[in-house]
N, C-alpha and C positions, 0 to 999 in steps of 0.2 A: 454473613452470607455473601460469597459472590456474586457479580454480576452473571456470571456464564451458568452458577445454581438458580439464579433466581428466575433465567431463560427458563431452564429444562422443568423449574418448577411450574412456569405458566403455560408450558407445552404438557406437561403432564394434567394440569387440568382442561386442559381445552382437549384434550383426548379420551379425559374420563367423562368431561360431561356429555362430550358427545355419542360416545360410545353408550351412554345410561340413557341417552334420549331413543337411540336406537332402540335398545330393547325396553323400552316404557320406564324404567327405574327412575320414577321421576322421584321418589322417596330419596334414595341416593343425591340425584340434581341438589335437594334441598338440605341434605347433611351437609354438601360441598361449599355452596353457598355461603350458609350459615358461619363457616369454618375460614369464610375470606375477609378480608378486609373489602372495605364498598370500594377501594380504586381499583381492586384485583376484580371482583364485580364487572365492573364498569368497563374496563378493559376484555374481559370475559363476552359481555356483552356485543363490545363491538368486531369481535374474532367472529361472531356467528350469522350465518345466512337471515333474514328477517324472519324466515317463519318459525324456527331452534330458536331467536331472540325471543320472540313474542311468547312464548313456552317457557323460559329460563327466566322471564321477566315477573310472570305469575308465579314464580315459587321464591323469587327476593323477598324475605321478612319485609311488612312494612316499616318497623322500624329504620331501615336500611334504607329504605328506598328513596329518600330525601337526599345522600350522601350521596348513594349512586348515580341520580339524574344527575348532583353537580359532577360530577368527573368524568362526565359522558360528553363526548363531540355535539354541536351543537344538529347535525341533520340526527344522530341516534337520536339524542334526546327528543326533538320535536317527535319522532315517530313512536315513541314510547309516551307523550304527554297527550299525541291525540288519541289513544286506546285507553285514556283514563278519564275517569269523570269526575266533575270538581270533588266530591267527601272526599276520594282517593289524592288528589292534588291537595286538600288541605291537608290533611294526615299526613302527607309527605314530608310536605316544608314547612309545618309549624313548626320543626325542633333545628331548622337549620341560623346556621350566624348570619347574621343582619349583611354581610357583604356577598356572602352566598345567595340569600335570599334573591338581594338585588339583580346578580348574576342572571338570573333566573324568571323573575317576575313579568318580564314583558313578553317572554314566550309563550305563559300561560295564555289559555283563553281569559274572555271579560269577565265569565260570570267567576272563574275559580280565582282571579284576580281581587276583585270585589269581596271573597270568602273571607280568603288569605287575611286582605287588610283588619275586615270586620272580625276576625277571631287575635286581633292582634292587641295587646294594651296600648292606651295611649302614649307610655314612652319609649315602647318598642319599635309603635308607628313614626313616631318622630326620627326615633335614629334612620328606621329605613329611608325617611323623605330624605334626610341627610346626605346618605348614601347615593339617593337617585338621581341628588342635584347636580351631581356631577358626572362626567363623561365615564363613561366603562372603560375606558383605556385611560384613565387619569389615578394619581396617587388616590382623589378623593373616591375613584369607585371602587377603588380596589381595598381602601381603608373598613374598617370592623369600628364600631364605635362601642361594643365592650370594654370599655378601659379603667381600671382603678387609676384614682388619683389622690394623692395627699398633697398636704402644706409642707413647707417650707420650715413652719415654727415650731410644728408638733416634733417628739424624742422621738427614735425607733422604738419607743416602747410602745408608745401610743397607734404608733402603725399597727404592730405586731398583735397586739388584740384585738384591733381591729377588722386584720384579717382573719382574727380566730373566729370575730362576730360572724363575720362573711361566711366564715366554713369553707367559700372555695373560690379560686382563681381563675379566669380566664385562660383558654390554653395557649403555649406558646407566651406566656410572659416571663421574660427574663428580668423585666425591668419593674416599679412603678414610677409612674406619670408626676413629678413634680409639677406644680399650678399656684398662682395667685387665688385670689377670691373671686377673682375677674374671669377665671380660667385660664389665663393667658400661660401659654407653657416659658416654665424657668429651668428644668433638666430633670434628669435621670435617678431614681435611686434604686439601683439591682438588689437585684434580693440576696445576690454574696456577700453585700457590705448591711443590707441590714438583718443580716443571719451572724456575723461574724465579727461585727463592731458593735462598741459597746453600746448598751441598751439605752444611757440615758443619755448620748448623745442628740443634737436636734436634728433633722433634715437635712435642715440645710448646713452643717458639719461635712454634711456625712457625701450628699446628691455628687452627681458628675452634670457639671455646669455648662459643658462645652461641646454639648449633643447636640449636633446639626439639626431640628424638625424639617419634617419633608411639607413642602407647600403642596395643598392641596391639589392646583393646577398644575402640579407635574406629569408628562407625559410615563404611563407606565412603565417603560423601555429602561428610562432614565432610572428611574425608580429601581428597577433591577441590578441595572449596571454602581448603584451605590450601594446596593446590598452585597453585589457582589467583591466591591472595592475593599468596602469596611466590616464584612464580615459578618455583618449586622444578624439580629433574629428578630429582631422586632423595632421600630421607628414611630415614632409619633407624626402625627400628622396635623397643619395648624391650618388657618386663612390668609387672610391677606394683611390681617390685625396682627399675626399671633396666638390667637385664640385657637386650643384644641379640639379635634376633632376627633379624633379618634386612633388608631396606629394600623402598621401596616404589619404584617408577620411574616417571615419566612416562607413558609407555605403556599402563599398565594402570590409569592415573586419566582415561586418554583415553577410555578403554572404557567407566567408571562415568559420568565426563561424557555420553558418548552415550546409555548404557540409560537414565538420568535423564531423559535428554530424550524420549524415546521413550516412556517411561513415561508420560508427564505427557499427551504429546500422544496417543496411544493412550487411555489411559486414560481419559481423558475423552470416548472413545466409547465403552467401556465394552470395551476389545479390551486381550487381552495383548501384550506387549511381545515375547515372543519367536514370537508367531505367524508359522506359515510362508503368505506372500503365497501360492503355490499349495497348500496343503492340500487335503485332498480335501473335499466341498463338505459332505458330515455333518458333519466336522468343525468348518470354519469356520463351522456352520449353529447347533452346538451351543457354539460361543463367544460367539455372538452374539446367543442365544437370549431370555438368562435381560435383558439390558438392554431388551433389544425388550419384553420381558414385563412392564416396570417403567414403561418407557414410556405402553406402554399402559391401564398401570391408575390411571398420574398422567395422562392425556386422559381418562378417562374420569372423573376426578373432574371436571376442566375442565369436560367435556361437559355434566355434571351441574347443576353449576353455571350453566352457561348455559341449560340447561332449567328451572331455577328462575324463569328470568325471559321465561319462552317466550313468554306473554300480552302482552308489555312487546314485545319483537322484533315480533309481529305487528304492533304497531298503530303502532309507529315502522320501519318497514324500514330506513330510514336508519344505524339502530343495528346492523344486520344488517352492510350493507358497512363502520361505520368502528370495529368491533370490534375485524379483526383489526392493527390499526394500535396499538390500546392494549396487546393481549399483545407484539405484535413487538417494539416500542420498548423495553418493560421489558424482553424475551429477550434485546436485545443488550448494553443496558447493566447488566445482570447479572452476563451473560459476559464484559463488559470488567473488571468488578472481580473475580469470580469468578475471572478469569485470573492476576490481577497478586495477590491473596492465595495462591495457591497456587504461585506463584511466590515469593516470600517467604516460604512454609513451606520451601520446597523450599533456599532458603538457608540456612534458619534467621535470617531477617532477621523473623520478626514471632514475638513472644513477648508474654506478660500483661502485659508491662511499657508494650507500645506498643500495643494491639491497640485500645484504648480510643478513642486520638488516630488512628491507620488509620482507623475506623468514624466519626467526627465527620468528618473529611476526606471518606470518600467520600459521606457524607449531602448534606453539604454541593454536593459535586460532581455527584451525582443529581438535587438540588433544582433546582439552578441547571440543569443542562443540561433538566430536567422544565420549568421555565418558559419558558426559551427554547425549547424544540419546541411545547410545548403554545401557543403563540402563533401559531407556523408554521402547526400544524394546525386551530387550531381557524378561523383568518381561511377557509384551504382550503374547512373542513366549511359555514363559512357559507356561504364563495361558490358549492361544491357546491348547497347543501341549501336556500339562501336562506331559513337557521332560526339565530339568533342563542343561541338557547337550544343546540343542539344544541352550537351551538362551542363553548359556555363548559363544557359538559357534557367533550365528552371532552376540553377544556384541563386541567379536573381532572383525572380520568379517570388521564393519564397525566402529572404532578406525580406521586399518591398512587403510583401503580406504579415511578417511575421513582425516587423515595425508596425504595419497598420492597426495590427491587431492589439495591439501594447495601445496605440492612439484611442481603438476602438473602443477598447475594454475599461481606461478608465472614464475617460469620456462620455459613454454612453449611459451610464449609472449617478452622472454629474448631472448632464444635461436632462436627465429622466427626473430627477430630486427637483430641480430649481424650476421643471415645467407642474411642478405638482401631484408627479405620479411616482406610483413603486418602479423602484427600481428593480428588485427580485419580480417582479412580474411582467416576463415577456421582453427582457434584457437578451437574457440567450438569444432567442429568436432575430432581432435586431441586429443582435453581434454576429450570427449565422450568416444572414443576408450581407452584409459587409465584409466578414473573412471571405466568402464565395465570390461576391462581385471583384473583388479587388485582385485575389488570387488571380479569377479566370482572365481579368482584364492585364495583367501582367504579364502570365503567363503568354498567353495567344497573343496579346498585343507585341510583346520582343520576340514570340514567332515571327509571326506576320513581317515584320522590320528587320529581321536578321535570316528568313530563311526563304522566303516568296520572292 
């Protein structure tokens, strides 16, 4: 199925359920439902105004309903977990996987928290303490400790019954878990080699030995960027000993891939990632508030700035209309570098080593694309303004901005990482106020000097 079918397919439900809500068909709502998978669900849910949610939310099987809280943004979710009461919250996530659970667990209230654990076996409860010891954004909270393990000494035969004893496998296992007696991980044995070689071979014949395990204390990011290097579906996950913990799967590096994304692109409106598109409007008033507030106090320096040179605008108007042509130019090529270094934070593709040759490259790039516009524009301002001075004026003009802006853009996402903050949040803004100051201070400042 393509992506542009798989569009018109989530438009075509988001139109019939709403259309069924309309006329009360709530019968229908719950055939639909029934008929989706809980991420189509869950994405369903966050398409809909809260009061159509809170209606759509009551007709999810509860079977379902554990799948669907995990794939739900975290503001949906809390607004669907406080309209439940704890029987409802246990029934939900008792059938979910120990890294989901985790996911999850702190949001609940105390008492459906307290439920949870108490309706949990003793070794279920242990994997989740597992899970919680570590960070949410780390390999280990992100880890599942569902995991088969074999020895090393036993034949693929030995395995192969073994899993017959079992009946069934974890999902997403491409691999099983070679281990000591100690548990200490020794490598990989896929099930293509022990489907396909011979049966009385031993383990360790047969394992792939040279499987990287992901350290628990890895930052989830990282985590992803090796899944995505090496292709991976699944990884193990070990301590600081060695010793196995559990693995990591596909699926839940899908997850970090997308919040990453989201991140980045949100963030650089200065919006959180988990915000609910229909939130109620104080809410989203007051997410939105404190950037708008930042904004404004970086125009107002701009402004300022451009009141400096008030006497200059009066007596040139000319400089009035091709001002904003000198902020704009710098604002985008700014944001084009701006983009692509926080992009390469976001890899871990730009470190001290290279940050030096990045910033000469983009100067470079600035320069050159600043003299080539500045040539565009200033021939225009002449033939506008039929004032030769004027063109050469914002030729420069925007040169000096359009280098600043290269200086700006990587710079500002450098200096934002090493003071301890995001860089995707609230970078644009900053690089705004810099293309604008610098601009208007160029521009009206080589007025000022070459035309007063």
């Amino acid at each position: 199925m393509t992506a542009a079918t798989e569009r018109d397919k989530g438009r075509d439900r988001l139109e019939v359920v709403t259309d069924a809500l309309k006329r009360g068909a709530l019968a229908e709502v719950r055939a639909t439902l029934d008929a989706m998978h809980p991420a189509e669900t869950a994405h369903l849910l966050e398409s809909l105004p809260p009061d159509e949610r809170e209606i759509v939310w009551e007709l999810v099987a509860q079977r379902h309903e554990g799948d669907v809280l995990m794939h739900l943004r975290e503001d949906v979710r809390a607004s669907l977990i406080r309209e439940m009461d704890t029987q409802e919250l246990v029934a939900a996530t008792w059938k979910l996987d120990t890294d989901d659970l985790a996911d999850i667990l702190y949001e609940l209230p105390d008492t459906a928290i307290h439920e949870v654990l108490r309706s949990m076996d003793e070794q279920n409860r242990q994997r989740l303490e597992a899970v919680l010891s570590y960070p949410e954004d780390s390999a280990g909270g992100l880890m599942n400790v569902d995991t088969i393990t074999v020895r090393s000494d036993v034949t693929l035969d030995v395995v192969l019954r073994y899993l017959r004893l079992r009946g069934q496998i974890p999902e997403m296992t491409d691999s099983l878990i070679v281990v000591d007696r100690d548990d200490h991980f020794l490598g990989v044995l896929t099930l293509t080699d022990l489907l396909t070689k011979s049966p009385a071979l031993a383990v360790e014949q047969v394992m792939q030995k040279d499987v990287e395990a992901i350290p628990a204390e890895l930052p989830a990011v990282e985590v992803a960027q090796m899944f995505e290097r090496r292709d991976l579906i699944s990884a193990p996950v070990v301590n600081s000993a060695g010793r196995l913990l559990g693995r990591i799967t596909i699926d839940d590096v899908v997850d970090v891939i997308r919040e990453e994304a989201e991140h980045s692109l949100l963030g650089m409106a200065g919006l959180g990632e988990q915000a609910d598109m229909f939130a109620p409007v104080l809410v989203s008033t007051r997410y939105r508030a404190l950037w708008l507030g930042v904004n404004l106090l970086t125009a107002l320096v701009a402004s300022w700035v451009i009141g400096l040179f008030e006497t200059t605008i009066q007596k040139v108007v000319a400089l009035a209309v091709l001002m904003p042509i000198v902020a704009s130019m710098g604002g985008i090529a700014g944001s084009q570098t701006l983009t692509l270094v926080i992009r390469g934070i976001a890899l871990r593709q730009i470190e001290s080593s290279n940050a030096r040759r990045l910033l000469t490259k983009e100067l470079a790039v600035g320069l050159l694309n600043g003299v080539l516009w500045a040539i565009v524009v200033a021939v225009i301002a002449i033939l506008w303004f039929k004032d030769t001075e004027i063109g050469i004026i914002i030729a420069a003009a925007i040169i000096i901005n359009l280098v600043a802006a290269a200086l700006a853009g990587v710079a500002i996402p450098l200096i934002m990482r090493r003071l301890g903050a995001d860089p995707a949040l609230g970078g644009s803004v900053i690089l705004t106020t810099v293309t604008d100051v610098v601009g208007f201070l160029a521009f009206l400042g080589l007025a000022t000097l070459f035309l007063m």
